[in-house]
SESE-200010 format. One line per field, with one value per residue (C-alpha): x, y, z; residue in one letter; residue number from 0. Coordinates in steps of 0.05 Angstrom, whole numbers, plus 5000, padded with zeros to 4 digits. Example, Ala and Ser with C-alpha at 12.3 -4.5 7.8 and 13.67 -1.06 7.14 Angstrom:
// SESE-200010
x	5246 | 5273
y	4910 | 4979
z	5156 | 5143
aa	a | s
i	0 | 1
//
This chain:
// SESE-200010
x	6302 | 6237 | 6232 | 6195 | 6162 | 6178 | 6138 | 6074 | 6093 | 6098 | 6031 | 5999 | 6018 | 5993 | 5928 | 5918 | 5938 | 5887 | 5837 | 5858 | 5849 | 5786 | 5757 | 5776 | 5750 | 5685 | 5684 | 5632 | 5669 | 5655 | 5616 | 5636 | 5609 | 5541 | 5546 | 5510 | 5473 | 5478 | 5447 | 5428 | 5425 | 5387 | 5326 | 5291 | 5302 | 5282 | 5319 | 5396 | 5397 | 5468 | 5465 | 5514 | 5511 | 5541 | 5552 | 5612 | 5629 | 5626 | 5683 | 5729 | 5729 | 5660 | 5648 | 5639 | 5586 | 5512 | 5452 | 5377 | 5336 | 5262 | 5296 | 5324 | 5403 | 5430 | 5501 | 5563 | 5599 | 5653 | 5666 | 5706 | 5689 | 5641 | 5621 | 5584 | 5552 | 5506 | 5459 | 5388 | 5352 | 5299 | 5232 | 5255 | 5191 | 5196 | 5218 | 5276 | 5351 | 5395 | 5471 | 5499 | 5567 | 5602 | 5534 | 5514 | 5452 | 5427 | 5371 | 5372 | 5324 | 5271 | 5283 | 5227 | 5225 | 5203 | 5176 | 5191 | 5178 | 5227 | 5226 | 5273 | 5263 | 5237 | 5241 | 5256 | 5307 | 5333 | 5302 | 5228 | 5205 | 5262 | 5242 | 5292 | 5303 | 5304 | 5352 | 5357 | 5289 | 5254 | 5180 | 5156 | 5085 | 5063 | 5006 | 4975 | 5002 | 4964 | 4973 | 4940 | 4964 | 5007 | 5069 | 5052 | 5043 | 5018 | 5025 | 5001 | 5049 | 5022 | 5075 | 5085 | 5017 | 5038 | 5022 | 5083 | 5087 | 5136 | 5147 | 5145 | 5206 | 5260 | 5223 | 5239 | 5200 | 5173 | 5118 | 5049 | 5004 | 5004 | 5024 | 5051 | 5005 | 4953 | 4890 | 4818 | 4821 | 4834 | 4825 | 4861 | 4916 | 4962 | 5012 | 4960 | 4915 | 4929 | 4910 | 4905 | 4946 | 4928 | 4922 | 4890 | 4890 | 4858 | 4880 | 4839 | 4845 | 4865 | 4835 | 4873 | 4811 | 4849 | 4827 | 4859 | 4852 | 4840 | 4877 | 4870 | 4793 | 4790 | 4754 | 4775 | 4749 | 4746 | 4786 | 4787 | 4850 | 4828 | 4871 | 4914 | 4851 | 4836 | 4767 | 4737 | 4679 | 4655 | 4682 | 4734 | 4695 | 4698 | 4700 | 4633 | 4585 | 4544 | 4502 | 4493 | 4519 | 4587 | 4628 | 4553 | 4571 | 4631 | 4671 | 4723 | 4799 | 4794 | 4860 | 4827 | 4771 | 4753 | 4709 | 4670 | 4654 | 4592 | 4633 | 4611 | 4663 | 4667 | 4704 | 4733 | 4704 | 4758 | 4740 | 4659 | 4666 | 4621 | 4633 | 4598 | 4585 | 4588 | 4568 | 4601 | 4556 | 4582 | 4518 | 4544 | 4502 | 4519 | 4528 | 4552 | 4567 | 4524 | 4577 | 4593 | 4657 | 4641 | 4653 | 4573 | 4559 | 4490 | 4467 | 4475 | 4477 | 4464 | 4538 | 4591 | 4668 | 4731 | 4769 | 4759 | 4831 | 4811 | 4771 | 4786 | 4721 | 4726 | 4700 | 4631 | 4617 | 4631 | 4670 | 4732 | 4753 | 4814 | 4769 | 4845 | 4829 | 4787 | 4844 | 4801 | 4773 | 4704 | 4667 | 4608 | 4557 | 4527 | 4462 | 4504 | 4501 | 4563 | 4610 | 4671 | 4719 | 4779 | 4818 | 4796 | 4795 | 4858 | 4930 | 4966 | 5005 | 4980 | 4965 | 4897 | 4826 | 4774 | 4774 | 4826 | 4884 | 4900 | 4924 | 4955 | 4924 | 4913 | 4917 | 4921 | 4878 | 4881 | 4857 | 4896 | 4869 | 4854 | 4819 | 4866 | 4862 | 4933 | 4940 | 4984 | 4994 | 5020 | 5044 | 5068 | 5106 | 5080 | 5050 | 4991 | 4946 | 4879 | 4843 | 4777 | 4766 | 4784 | 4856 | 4905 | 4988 | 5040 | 5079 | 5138 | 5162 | 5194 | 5157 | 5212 | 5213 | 5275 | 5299 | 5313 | 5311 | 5313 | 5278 | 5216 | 5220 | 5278 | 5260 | 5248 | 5189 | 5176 | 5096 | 5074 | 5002 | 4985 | 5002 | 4971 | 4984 | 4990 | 4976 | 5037 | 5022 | 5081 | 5069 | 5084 | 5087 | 5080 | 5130 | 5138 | 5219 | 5195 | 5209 | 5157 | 5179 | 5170 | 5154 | 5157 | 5144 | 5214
y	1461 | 1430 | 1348 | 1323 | 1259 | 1227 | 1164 | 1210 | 1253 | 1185 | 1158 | 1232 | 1225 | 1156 | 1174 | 1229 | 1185 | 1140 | 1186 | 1216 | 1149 | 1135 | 1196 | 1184 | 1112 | 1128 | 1185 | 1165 | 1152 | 1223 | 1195 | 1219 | 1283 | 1279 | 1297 | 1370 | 1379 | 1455 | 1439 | 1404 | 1415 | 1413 | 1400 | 1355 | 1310 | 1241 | 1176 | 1183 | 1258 | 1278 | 1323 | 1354 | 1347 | 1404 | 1405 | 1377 | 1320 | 1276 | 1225 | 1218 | 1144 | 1141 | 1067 | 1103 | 1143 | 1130 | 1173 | 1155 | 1188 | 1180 | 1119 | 1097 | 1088 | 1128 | 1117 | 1149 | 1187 | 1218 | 1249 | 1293 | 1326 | 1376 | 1351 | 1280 | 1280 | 1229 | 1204 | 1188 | 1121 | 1091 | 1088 | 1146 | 1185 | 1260 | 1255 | 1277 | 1270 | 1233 | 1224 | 1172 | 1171 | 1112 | 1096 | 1171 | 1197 | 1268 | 1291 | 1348 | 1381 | 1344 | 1325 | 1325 | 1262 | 1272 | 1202 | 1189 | 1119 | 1083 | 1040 | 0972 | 0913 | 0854 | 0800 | 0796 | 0817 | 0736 | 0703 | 0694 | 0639 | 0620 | 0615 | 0637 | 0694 | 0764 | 0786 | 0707 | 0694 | 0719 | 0739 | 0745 | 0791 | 0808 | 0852 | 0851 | 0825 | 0811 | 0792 | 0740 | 0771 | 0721 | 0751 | 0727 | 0746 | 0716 | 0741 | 0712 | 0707 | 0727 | 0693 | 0636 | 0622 | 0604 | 0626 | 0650 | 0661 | 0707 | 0719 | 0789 | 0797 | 0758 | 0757 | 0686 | 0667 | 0603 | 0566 | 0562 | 0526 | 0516 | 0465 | 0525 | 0504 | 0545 | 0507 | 0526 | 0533 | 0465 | 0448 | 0394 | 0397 | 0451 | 0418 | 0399 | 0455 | 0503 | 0583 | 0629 | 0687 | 0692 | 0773 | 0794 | 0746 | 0758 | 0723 | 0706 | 0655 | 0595 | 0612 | 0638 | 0665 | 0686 | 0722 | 0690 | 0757 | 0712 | 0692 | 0679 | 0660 | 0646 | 0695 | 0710 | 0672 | 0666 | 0615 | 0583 | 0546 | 0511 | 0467 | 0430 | 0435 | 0486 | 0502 | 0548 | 0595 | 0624 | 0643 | 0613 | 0597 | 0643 | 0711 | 0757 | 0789 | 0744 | 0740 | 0669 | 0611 | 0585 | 0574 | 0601 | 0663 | 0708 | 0756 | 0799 | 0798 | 0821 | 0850 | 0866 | 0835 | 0857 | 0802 | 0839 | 0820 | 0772 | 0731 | 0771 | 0789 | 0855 | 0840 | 0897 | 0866 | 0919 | 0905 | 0902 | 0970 | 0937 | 0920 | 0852 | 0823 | 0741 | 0713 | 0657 | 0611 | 0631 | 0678 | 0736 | 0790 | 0860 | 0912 | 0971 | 1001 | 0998 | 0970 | 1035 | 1072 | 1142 | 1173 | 1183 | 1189 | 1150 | 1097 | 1012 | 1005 | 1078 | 1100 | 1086 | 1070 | 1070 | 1008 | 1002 | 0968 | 0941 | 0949 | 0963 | 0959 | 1007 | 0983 | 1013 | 0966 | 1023 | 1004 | 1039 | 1035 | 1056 | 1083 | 1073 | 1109 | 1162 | 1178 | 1166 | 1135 | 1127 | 1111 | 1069 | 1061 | 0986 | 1010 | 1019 | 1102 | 1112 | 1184 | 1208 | 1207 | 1234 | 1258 | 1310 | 1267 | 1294 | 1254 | 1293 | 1287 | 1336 | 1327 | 1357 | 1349 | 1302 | 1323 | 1373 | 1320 | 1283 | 1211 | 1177 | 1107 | 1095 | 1017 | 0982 | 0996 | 0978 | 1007 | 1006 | 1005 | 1082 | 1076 | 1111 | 1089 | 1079 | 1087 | 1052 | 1105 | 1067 | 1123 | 1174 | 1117 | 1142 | 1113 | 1168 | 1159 | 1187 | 1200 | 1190 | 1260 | 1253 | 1286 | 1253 | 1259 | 1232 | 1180 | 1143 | 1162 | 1219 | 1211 | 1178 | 1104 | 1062 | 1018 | 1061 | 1040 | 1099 | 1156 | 1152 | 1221 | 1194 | 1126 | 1109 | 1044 | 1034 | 1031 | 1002 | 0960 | 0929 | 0949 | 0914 | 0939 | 0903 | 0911 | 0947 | 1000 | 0972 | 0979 | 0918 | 0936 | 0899 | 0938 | 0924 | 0920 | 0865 | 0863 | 0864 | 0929 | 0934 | 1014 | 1024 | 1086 | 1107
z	4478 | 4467 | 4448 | 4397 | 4399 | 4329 | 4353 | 4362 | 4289 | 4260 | 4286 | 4258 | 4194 | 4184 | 4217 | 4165 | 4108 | 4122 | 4129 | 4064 | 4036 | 4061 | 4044 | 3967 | 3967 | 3996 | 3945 | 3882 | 3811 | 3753 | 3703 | 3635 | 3613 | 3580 | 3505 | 3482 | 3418 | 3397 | 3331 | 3271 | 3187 | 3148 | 3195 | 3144 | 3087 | 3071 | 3076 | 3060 | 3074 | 3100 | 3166 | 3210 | 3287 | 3321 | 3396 | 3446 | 3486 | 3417 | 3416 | 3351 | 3362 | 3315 | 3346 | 3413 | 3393 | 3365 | 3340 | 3323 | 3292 | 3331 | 3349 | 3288 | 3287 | 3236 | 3200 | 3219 | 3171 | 3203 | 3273 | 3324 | 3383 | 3367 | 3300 | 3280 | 3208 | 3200 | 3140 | 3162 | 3167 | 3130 | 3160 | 3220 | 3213 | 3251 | 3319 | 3371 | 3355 | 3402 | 3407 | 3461 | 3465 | 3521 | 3545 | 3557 | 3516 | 3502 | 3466 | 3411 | 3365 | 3319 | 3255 | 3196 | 3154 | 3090 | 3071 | 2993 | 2945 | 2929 | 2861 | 2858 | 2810 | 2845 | 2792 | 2714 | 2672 | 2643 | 2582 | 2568 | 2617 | 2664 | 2735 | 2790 | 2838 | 2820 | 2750 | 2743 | 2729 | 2664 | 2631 | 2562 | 2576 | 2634 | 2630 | 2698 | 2777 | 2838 | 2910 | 2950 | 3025 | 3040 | 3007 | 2943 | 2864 | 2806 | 2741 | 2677 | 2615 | 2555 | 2513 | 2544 | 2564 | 2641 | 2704 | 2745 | 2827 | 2853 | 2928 | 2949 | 2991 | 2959 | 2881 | 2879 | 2814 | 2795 | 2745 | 2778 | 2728 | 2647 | 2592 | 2552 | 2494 | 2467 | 2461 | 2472 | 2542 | 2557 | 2632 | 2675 | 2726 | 2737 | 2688 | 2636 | 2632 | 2571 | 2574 | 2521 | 2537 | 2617 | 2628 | 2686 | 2759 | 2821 | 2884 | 2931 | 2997 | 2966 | 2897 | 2835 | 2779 | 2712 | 2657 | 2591 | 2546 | 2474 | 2422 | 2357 | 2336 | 2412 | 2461 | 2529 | 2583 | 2660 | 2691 | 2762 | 2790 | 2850 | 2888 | 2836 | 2780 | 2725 | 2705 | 2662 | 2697 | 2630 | 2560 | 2518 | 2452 | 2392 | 2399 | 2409 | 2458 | 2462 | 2543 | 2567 | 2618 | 2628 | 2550 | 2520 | 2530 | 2483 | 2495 | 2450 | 2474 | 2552 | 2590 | 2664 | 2707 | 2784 | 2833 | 2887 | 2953 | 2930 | 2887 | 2817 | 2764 | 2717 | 2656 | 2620 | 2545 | 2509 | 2434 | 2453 | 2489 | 2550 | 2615 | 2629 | 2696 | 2706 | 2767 | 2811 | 2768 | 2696 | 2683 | 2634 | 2617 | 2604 | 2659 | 2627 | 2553 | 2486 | 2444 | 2406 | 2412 | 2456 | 2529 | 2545 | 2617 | 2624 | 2659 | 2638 | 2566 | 2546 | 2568 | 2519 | 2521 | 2478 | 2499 | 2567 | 2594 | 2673 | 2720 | 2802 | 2856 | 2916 | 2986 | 2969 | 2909 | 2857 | 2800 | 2771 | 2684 | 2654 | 2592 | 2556 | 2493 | 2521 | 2572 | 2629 | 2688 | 2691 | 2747 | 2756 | 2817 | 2842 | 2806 | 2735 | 2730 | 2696 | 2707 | 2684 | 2750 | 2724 | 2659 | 2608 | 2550 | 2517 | 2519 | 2572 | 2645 | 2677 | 2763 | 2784 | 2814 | 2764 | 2698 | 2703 | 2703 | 2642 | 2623 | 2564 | 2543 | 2622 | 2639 | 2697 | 2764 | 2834 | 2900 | 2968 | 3034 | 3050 | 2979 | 2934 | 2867 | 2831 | 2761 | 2708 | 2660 | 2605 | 2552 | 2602 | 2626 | 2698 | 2758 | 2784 | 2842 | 2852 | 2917 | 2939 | 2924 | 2846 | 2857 | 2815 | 2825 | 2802 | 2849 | 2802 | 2733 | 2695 | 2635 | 2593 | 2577 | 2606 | 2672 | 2721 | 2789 | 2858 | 2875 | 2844 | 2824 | 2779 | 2759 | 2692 | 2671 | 2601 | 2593 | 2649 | 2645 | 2707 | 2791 | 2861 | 2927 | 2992 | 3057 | 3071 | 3015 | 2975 | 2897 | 2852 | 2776 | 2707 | 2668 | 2598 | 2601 | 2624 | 2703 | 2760 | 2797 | 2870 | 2893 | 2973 | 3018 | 3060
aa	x | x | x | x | x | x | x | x | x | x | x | x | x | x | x | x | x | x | x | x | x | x | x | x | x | x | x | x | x | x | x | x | x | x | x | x | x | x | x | x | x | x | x | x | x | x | x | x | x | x | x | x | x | x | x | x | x | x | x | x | x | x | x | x | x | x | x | x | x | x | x | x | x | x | x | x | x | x | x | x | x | x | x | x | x | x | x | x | x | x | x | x | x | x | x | x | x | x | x | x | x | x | x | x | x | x | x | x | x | x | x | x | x | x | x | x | x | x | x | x | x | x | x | x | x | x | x | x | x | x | x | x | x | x | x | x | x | x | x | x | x | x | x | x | x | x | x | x | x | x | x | x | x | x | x | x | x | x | x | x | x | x | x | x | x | x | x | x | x | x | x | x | x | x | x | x | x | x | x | x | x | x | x | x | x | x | x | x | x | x | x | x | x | x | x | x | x | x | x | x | x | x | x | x | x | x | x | x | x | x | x | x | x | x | x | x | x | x | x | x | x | x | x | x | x | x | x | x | x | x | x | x | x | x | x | x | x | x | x | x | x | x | x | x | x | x | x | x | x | x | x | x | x | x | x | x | x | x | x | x | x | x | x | x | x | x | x | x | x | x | x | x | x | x | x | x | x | x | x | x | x | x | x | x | x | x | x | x | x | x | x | x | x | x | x | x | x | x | x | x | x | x | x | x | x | x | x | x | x | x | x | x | x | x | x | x | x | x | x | x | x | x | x | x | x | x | x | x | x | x | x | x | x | x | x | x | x | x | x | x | x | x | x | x | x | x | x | x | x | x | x | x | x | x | x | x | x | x | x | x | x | x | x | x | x | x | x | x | x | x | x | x | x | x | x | x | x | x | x | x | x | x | x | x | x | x | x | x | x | x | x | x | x | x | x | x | x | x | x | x | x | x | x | x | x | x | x | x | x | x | x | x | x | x | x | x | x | x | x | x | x | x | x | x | x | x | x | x | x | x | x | x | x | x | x | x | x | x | x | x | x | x
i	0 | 1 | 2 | 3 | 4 | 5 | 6 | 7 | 8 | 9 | 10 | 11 | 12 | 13 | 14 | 15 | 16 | 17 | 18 | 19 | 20 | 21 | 22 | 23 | 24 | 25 | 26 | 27 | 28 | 29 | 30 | 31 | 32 | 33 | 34 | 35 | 36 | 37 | 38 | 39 | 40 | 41 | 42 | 43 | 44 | 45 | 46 | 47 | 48 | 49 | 50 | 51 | 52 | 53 | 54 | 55 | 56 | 57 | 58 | 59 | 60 | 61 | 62 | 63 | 64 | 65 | 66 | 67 | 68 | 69 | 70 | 71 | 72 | 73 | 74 | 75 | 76 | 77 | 78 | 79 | 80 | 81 | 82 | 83 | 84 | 85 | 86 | 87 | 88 | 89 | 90 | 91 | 92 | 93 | 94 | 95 | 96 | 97 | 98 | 99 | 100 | 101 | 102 | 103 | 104 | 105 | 106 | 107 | 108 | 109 | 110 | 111 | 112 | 113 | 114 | 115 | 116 | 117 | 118 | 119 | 120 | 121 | 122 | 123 | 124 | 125 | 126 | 127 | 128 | 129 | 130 | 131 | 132 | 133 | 134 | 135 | 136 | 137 | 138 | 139 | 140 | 141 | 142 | 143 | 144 | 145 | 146 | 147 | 148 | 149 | 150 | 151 | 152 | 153 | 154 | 155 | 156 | 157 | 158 | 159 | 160 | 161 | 162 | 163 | 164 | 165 | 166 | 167 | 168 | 169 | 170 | 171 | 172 | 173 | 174 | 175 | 176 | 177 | 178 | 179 | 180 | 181 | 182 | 183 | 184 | 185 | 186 | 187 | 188 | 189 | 190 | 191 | 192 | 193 | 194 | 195 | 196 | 197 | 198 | 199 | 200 | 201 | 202 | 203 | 204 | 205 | 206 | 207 | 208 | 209 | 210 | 211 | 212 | 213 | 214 | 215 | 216 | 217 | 218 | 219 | 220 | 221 | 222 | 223 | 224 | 225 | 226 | 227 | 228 | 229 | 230 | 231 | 232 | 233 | 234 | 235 | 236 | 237 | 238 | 239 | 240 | 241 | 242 | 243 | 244 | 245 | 246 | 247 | 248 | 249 | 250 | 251 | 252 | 253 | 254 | 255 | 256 | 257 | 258 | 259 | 260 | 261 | 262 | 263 | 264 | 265 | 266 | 267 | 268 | 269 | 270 | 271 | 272 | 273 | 274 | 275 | 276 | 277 | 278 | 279 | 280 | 281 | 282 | 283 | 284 | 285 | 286 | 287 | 288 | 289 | 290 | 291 | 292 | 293 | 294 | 295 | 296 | 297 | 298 | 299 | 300 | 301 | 302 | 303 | 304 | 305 | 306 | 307 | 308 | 309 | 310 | 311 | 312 | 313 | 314 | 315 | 316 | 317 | 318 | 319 | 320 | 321 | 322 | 323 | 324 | 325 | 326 | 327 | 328 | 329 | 330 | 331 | 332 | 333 | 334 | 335 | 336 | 337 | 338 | 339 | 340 | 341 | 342 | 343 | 344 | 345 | 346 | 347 | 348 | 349 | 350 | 351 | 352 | 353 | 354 | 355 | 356 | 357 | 358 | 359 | 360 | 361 | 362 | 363 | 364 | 365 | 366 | 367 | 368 | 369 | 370 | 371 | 372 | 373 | 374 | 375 | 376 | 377 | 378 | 379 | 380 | 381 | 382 | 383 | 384 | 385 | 386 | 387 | 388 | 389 | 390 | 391 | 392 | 393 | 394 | 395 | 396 | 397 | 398 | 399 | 400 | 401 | 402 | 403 | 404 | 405 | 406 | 407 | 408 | 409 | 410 | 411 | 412 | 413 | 414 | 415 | 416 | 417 | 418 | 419 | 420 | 421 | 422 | 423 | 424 | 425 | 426 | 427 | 428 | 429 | 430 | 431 | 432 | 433 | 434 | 435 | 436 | 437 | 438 | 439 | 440 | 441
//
């Protein structure tokens, strides 16, 4: 009979443990599975579109798992293991899909982002006059809005014969300058200066230039607010056409003005059917328009206009008039040779290239950057943009009149006069509910 050593058994078996243990200690930890993306739908859409994920390795716990759209985190809707559905970020822009789920990130087909404008009310909707943010805050007529590029507007009120600032982002509102009391253009400080239904303003460094439109046996005038003082650059006596220096010269009631790069204004003179020019020094004389009602193309005083509503200058010096009732946009060269840029002449909506598109009592005017030319279409309570190339579509409006804030395919504005756009391409509007509407690219 053979003897075993249970001493030596013993001493195997722990050996072999150890080892055993060893071995799994030095082993390295399974990381958890890296999630797979078998698909995605719809493939493209614009901000808020709803798509489905489909793949595996997804977690059911949605706070475990995240997705970006070209890098922009996206909103869970629901999830399970093979299935996350997801709505898609503002601002993603076309790029890869990714899903990280515990820390563990794969990458998945690309999505198309369809970028669309958006239109919200920035400030308005309270009684005539009252400052505040937003709804809270109120407007009697606005006609026209700049920017000065520092997140600012200005408006002027019509009504209430004030000028109002509004910050872009919040739309806090307040009272820049005016008495409130219609007097002959009475200059002073920001609190005692007087304006005759302010129209148009233009913005520029540290410089707000208004254009009071007229009222009464008063004509319009150019204004300059400078620092805490008002002064009047030319206009504001009686009403006429008269060409001349500083208050010698007249002007009819006057809605729009542009300044180009060399300090010189183009009023749009809407009752004298001219555009006149006035320099830095006050000098009016005539640029454009013989005073008779007509849509000539010519050149200087030979061409002819129908109320022409604003004016807009491209970077090339050329200026831009909403020709209002001719329905359209004439342009007009540094050397005064006047064209017809777009509309046919007849009331209408139509999109298209130059004269094939159509407009209905077109208003305000403003240029952006790339040097697209927006359009306040003021009857077809519409928003249209025009390219350098003279083709015109519509960006914001259905047509119908009303406050309606979204999509701009669905938004509603109710005849519109006056837009600016910043640096940003944002769109603010002078909508005659009477808000200031705010229309971004998402």
């Amino acid at each position: 009979m053979k003897i075993v050593n249970i001493s030596y058994i013993s001493l195997l078996a722990a050996t072999l443990l150890f080892v055993a243990c060893k071995k799994n200690s030095d082993s390295p930890a399974v990381p958890d599975q890296a999630p797979v993306i078998k698909g995605i739908s719809p493939a493209e859409g614009p901000l808020g579109t709803q798509v489905t994920i489909s793949g595996k390795g997804f977690n059911a716990t949605m706070t475990l798992d995240t997705v970006y759209f070209n890098g922009q985190k996206a909103v869970i809707i629901s999830a399970s293991d093979t299935i996350l559905v997801v709505t898609v970020p503002p601002q993603a822009g076309t790029g890869d899909v990714v899903v990280n789920v515990k820390g563990t990130s794969t990458k998945g087909p690309v999505f198309t982002y369809d970028f669309q404008y958006i239109v919200s009310t920035l400030a308005g909707g309270a009684s005539s006059s009252i400052d505040g943010t937003g709804v809270n805050a109120g407007f009697g007529v606005v006609n026209d809005i700049a920017n000065d590029g520092n997140g600012n507007l200005y408006v002027g009120d019509m009504s209430t014969d004030y000028i109002r600032k509004i910050t872009s982002d919040k739309g806090v509102v307040t009272t820049f300058a005016g008495s409130g009391l219609v007097t002959n253009d009475a200059d002073g400080s920001l609190t005692t200066a007087a304006f005759a239904s302010p129209a148009d303003v233009i913005a520029t460094g540290n410089t707000i230039y208004v254009l009071d439109a007229g009222s009464g046996l008063i004509g319009a005038s150019i204004r300059m607010i400078s620092g805490t003082t008002v002064t009047t650059i030319a206009g504001g006596g009686s009403k006429g056409s008269a060409n001349g220096t500083g208050t010698a010269a007249h002007f009819d009631n006057s809605y729009g003005f542009a300044m180009d790069a060399s300090g010189n204004f183009y009023v749009a003179d809407v009752n004298n059917n001219k555009i006149r020019k006035v320099t830095a020094a006050g000098v009016t004389t005539t640029f454009a328009g013989s005073g008779g009602q007509g849509s000539q193309d010519a050149t200087g005083t030979s061409a002819t206009f129908n109320g022409p509503l604003d004016v807009a200058i491209d970077g090339s010096g050329n200026l831009f008039v909403s020709d209002e009732s001719n329905n359209k946009i004439r342009k007009i060269t540094p050397a005064g040779v006047v064209t017809t840029f777009a509309g046919s002449g007849l009331e209408g909506s139509a999109d298209g290239t130059g004269t094939a598109a159509s407009f209905s009592y077109p208003s305000g005017l403003t240029f952006d950057k790339k040097g697209n030319l927006y359009v306040a279409d003021m009857y077809n309570n519409k928003i249209r943009m025009i390219t350098p190339q003279g083709v015109v579509t519509t960006i914001a409006g259905t047509g119908d009149a009303g406050l309606t804030d979204g999509p701009a395919k669905t938004a509603l504005f109710a005849y519109p006069t006056g837009l600016t756009v910043d640096a940003n391409g944002n769109i603010y509007v002078a909508d005659g509910n009477p808000v200031i509407r705010k229309i971004t690219l998402q």
